[in-house]
C-alpha positions in Angstrom: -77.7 -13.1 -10.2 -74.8 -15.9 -10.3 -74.7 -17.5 -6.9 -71.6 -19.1 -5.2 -72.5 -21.3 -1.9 -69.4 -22.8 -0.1 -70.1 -26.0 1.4 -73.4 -28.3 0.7 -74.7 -29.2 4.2 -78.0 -28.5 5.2 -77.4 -24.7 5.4 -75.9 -24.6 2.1 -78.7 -26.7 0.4 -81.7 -24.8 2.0 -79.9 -21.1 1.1 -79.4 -22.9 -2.7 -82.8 -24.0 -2.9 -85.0 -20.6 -2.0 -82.1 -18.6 -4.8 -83.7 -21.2 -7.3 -86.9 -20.5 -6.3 -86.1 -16.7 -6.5 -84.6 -16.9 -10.5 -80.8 -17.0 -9.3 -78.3 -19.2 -10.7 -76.7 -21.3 -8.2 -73.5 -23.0 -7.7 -72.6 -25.3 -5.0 -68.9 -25.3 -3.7 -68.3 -29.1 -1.2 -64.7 -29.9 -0.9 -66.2 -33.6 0.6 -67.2 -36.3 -2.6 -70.5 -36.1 -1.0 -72.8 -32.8 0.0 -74.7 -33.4 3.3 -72.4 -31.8 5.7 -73.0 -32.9 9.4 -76.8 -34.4 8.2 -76.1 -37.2 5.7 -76.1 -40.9 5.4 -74.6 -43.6 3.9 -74.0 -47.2 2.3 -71.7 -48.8 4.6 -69.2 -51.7 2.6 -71.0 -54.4 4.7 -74.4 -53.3 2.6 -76.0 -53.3 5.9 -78.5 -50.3 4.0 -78.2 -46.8 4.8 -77.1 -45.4 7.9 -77.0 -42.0 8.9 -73.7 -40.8 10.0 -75.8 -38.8 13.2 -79.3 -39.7 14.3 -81.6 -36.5 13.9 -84.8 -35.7 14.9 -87.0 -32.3 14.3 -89.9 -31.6 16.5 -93.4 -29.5 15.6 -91.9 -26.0 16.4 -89.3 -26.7 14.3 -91.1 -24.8 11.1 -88.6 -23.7 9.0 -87.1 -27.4 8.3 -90.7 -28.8 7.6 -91.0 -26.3 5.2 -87.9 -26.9 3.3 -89.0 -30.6 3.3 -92.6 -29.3 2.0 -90.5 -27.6 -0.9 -88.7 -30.6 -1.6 -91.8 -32.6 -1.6 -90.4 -35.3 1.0 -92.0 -34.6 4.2 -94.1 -37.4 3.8 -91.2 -39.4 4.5 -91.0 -38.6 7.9 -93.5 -39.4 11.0 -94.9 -37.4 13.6 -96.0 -37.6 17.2 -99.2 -35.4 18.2 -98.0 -35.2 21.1 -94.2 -35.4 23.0 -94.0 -39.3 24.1 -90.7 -40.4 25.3 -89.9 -43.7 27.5 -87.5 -42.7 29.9 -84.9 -45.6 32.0 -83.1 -44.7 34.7 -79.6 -46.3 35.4 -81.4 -49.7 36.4 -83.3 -49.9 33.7 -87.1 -48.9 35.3 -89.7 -47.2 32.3 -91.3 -44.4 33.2 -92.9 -42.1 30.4 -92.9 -38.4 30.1 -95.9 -37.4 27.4 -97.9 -34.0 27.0 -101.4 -33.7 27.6 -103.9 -32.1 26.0 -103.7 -29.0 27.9 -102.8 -25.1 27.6 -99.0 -24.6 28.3 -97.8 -25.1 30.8 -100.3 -26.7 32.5 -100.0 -29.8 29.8 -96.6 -30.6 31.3 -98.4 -30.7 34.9 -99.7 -34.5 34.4 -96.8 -36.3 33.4 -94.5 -34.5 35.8 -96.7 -35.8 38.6 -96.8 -39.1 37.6 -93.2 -39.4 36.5 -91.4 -41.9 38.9 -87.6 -40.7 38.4 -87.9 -37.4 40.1 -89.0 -37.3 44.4 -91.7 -34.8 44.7 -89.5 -32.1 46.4 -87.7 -31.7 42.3 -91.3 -32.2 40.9 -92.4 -29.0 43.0 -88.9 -27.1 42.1 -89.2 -28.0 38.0 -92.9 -27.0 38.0 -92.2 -23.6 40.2 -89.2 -22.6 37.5 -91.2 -23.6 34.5 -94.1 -21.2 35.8 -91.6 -18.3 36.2 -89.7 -19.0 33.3 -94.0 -19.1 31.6 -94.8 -15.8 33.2 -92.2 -13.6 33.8 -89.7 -11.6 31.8 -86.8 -13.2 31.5 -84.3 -10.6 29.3 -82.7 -9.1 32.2 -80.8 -12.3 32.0 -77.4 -11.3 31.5 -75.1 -12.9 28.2 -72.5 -14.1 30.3 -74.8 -16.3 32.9 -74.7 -20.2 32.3 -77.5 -22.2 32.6 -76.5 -24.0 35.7 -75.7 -20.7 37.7 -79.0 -19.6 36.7 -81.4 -22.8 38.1 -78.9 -22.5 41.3 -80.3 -18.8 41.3 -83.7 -20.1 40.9 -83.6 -22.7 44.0 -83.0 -25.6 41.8 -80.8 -28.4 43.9 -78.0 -30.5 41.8 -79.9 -33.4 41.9 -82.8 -31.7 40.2 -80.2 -30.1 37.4 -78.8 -33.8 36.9 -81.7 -35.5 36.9 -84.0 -33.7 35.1 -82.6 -30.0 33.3 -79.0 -32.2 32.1 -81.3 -35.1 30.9 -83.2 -32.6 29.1 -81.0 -30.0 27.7 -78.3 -32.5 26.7 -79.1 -34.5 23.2 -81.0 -30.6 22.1 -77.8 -28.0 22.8 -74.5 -30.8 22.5 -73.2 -29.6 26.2 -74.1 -29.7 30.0 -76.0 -26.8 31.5 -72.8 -25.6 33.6 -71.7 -25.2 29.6 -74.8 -23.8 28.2 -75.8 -20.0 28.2 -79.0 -19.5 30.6 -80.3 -17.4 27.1 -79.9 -20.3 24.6 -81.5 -23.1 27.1 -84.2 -20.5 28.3 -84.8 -19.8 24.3 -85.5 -23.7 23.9 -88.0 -24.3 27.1 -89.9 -21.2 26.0 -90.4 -22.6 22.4 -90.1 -25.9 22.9 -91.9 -26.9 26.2 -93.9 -24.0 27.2 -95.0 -22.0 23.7 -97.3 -25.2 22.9 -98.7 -28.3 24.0 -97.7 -30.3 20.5 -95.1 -28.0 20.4 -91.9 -31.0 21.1 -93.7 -33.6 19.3 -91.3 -35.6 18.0 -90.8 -36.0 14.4 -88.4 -38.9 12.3 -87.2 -39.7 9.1 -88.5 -42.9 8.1 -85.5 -43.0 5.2 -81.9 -41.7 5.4 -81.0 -38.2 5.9 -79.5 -38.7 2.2 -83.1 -40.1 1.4 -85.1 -37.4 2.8 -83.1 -33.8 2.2 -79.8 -33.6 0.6 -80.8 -35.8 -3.0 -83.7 -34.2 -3.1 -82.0 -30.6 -2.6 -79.4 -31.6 -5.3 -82.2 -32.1 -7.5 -84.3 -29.3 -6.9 -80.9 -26.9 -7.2 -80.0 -28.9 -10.5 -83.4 -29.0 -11.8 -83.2 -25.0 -11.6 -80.2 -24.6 -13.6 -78.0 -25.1 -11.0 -74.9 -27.1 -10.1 -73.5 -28.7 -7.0 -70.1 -29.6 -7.2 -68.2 -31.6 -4.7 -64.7 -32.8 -4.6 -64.5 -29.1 -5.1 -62.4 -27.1 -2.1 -62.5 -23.9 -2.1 -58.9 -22.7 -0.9 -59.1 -19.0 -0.7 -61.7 -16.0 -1.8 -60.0 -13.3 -4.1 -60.8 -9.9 -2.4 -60.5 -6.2 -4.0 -61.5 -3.5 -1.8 -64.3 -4.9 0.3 -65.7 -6.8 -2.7 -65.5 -10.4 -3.6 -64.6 -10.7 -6.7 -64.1 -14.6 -7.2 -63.3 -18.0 -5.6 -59.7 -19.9 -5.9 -60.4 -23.5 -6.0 -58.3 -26.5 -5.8 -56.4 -26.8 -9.2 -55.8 -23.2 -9.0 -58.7 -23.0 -10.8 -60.8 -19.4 -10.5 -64.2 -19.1 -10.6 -66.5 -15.6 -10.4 -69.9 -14.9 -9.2 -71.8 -11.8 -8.2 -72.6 -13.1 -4.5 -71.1 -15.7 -2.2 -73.1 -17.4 0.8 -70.4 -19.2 3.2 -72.1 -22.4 4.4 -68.8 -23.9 6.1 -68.9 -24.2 10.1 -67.7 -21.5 11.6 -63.9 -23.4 12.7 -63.2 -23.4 8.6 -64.6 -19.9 7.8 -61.4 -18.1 8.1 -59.5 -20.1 6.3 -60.7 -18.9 3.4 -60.3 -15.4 3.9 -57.4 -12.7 3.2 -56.1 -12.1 6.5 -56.9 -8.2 6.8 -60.7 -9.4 6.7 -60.4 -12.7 9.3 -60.8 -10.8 12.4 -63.1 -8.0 10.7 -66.3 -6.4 12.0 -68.6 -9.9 13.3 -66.1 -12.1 11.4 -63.6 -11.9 14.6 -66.2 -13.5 16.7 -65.8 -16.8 14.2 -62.4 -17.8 16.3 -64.8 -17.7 19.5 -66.6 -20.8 18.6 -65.6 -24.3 20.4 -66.8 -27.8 18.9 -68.9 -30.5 21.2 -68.7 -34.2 19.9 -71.3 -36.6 19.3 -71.0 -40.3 19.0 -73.3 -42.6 17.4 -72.9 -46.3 18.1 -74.8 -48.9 15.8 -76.0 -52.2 16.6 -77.5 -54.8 14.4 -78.7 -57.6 16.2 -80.2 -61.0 15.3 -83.4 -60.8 16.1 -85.9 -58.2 17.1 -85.4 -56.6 20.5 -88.3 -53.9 21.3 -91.2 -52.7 20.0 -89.9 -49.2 20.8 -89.4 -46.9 18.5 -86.7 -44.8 20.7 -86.5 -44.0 24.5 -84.1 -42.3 26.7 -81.6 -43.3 29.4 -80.9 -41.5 32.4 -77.6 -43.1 31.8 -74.5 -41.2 30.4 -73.1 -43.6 28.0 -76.8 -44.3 26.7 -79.1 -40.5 26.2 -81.4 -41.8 23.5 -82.2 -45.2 21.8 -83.5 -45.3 18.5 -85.0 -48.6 16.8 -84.6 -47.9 13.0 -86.2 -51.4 12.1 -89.2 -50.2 13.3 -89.1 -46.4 12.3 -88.8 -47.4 9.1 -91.5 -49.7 9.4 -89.1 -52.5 7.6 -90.0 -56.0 8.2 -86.9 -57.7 9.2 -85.7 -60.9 11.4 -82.8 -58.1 12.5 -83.3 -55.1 14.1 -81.0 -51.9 13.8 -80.4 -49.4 17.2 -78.7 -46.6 17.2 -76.9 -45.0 20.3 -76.5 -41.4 20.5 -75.2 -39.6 22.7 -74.3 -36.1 22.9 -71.4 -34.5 24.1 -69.7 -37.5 25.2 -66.7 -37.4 27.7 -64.9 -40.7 28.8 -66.8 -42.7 26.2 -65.2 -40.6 23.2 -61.8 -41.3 23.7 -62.2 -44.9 24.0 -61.7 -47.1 20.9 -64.6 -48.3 18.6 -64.8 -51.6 20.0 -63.5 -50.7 23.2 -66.7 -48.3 23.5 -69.3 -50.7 22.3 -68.4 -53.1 25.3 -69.0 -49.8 27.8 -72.9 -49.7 26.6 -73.8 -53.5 26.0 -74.2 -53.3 30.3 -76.4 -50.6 30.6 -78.4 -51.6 27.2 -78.7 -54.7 28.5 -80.4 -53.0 31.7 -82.8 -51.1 29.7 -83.7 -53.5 27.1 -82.8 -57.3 28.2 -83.3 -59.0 25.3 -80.2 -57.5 24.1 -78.5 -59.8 26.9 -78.6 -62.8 24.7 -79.5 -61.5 21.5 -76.2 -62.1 18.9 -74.5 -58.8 17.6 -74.2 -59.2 13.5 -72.7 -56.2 13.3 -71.9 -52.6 14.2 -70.7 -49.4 13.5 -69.4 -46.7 15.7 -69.4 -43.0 14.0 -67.2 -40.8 16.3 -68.0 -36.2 15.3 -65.8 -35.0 17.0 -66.9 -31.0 15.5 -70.5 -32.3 15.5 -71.5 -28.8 16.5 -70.7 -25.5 18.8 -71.3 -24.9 22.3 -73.5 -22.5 22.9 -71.4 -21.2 25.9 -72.3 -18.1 28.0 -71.0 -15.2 26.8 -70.5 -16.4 23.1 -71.5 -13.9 20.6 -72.9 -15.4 17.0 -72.7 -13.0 13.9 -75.6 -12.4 11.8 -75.7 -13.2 7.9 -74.0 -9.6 7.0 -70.0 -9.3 6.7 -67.8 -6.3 6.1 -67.3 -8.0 2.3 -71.0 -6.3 1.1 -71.1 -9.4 -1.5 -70.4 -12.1 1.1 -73.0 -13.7 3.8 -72.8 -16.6 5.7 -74.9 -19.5 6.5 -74.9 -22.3 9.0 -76.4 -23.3 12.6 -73.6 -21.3 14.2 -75.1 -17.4 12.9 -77.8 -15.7 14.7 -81.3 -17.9 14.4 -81.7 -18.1 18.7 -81.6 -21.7 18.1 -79.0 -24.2 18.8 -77.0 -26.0 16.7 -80.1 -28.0 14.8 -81.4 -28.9 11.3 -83.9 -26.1 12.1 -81.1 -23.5 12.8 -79.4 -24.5 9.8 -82.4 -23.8 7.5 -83.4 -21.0 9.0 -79.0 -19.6 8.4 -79.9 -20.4 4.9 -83.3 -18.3 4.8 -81.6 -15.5 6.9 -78.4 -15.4 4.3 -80.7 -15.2 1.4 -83.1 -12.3 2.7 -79.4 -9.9 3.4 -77.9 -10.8 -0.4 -81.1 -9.7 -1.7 -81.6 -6.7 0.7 -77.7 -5.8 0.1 -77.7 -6.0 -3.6 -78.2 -2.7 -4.8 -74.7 -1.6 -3.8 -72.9 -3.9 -6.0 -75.3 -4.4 -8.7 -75.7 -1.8 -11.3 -79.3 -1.4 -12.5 -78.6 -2.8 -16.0 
């Protein structure tokens, strides 16, 4: 079959990629000059090398991205922990670590929660007492419309346990506070993330850009297969004929006919591109549901090197997570490249560029002190503002399958269980491909 995917992010390229594989012509539809989508990176005009526009991580439950980067041949570009290992500050700037031990879960989160020295005993006993429950009982009675937050009050957990540890935790992984999350999507995450396996939130990095490690390397693969990606190229509106989709108007007023169409565009731009009888049909009215969460990255080049870290996390707002690219990347350098990110920022996002760099030099200064008199070359502040989707209580998100029996849709926002992550966005991909080839009897004649 002849293929149309609109929009080449990481949805897009892992849905083109397994066609290929499957003998279907593929065309990729990116209105941006660039395919990548929110997981990309960059040249900036300084030629300070490339930068990712977001800093990403995967874990080692993440399976379906570590495939597509087996199929692309790159995952040897990346590293891997054996085992979670994360430096934590709190807001004075004090280390203490929270690693996995090499026990059956749960009890291999048992050591470092005793030993960790930003938590009093009485939230140490609380986290522990939850994560048992959440280990050994059912948890589906758990109603759609229940928020994280009311559901640890429920469970006897104080605020200053939810702030200090379940915030901390569930923050940078679902883009939102718990009083924002749904108690299903954070209890989805603890249950395969920190309790299904003891190496199970190793961390794993990209030791090249994004760009580097999966979107060239998709291009390729698609192209190599007889397929195309164009970018620059919009698509504007999809030409409809009795619950069939019978082509794509593109910018130009150019048309252009396929026999399938994955939609890989967030979930904000979908219905722009349909007829309005079909915007609010069947799981497509859920689509208007969706609200956007920022994420800001801030990055700092300084003159010298700083840490041997190669990230950590901050207790503080303005800070969440530290990344030191210099030495991920195992580049020898007399500079040294951090990266700031943090997730659904508040205060901090409306601020100016510059005006938010001065907010963090304090409490980066606290955490790592050589950044106190170590001179700034350069930086780069990269504001998302529709980095990805809360995923509120009571939100609804639609499967692969429309009402349009040729037309399926892709992207971190449809039905995987996870949140808004690389690994949700391959897995959209995989999803949207198994439905156009379940569904293609009944629009493809046998001939």
């Amino acid at each position: 079959m002849r293929i149309a995917i609109i929009g080449g992010g990481l949805a897009g390229l892992a849905a083109g990629c397994e066609l290929s594989d499957h003998g279907h012509t593929v065309e990729v539809f990116e209105s941006r000059p660039w395919a990548g989508g929110a997981t990309y990176s960059f040249i900036p005009p300084e030629g300070t090398g490339e930068v990712d526009n977001g800093q990403h991580i995967f874990m080692h439950c993440t399976t379906a991205y570590k495939k597509f980067l087996e199929r692309l041949g790159t995952l040897d570009l990346t590293k891997q922990q054996k085992l979670l290992h994360i430096p934590v500050f709190d807001e004075n700037g004090q280390r203490s670590d929270i690693q996995t031990a090499y026990l059956p879960a749960p009890l291999h989160f048992i050591p470092t929660l005793i030993s960790y020295k930003h938590l009093a005993l009485k939230q140490k006993i609380q986290i522990a007492v939850i994560l048992l429950k959440i280990k050994v009982f059912n948890t589906s009675h758990i109603t759609e419309n229940q928020s994280f937050h009311s559901w640890l009050i429920s469970q006897g957990q104080d605020d200053q346990t939810i702030r200090g540890f379940w915030d901390f935790l569930m923050r940078p992984i679902l883009n939102c506070t718990t009083s924002q999350a749904s108690a299903k999507q954070a209890l989805f995450v603890i249950k395969k993330g920190l309790l299904s396996d003891k190496k199970a939130m190793a961390i794993g990095l990209s030791t090249v850009g994004l760009s580097t490690l999966h979107i060239h390397p998709a291009k390729k693969y698609i192209e190599d297969r007889n397929g195309k990606i164009r970018t620059r190229s919009k698509v504007e509106k999809l030409i409809v004929n009795n619950g069939h989709v019978e082509g794509l108007k593109i910018k130009d007023q150019e048309v252009a006919t396929f026999d399938a169409y994955i939609c890989a565009l967030p979930p904000w731009y979908v219905q722009e591109i349909l007829p309005k009888p079909w915007q609010t049909m069947g799981p497509l009215n859920l689509l208007s549901a969706f609200q956007p969460s920022p994420i800001m990255n801030i990055h700092i080049w300084y003159n010298e090197p700083i840490t041997n870290l190669e990230f950590a996390a901050s207790l503080n707002e303005n800070l969440q997570w530290i990344f030191n690219q210099t030495k991920i990347s195992g580049e020898e350098s007399d500079q040294e490249h951090l990266v700031i990110s943090i997730s659904a920022p508040e205060t901090l996002f409306k601020l100016t560029k510059k005006e938010a760099l001065q907010a963090i030099l304090p409490e980066l200064n606290k955490v790592l002190p050589k950044t106190k008199e170590a001179e700034i070359s350069d930086y780069l502040v990269i504001k998302e503002p529709r980095a990805t989707f809360i995923p509120s209580a009571g939100l609804k998100r639609p499967g692969p399958i429309t009402p349009l029996n040729n037309f399926f849709l892709a992207g971190t926002y449809t039905d995987t269980e996870w949140p808004a992550t690389m690994e949700s966005a391959v897995q959209s991909g995989h999803n949207a491909v198994v439905a156009l080839e379940k569904n293609s009897k009944s629009w493809i004649s046998p001939n």
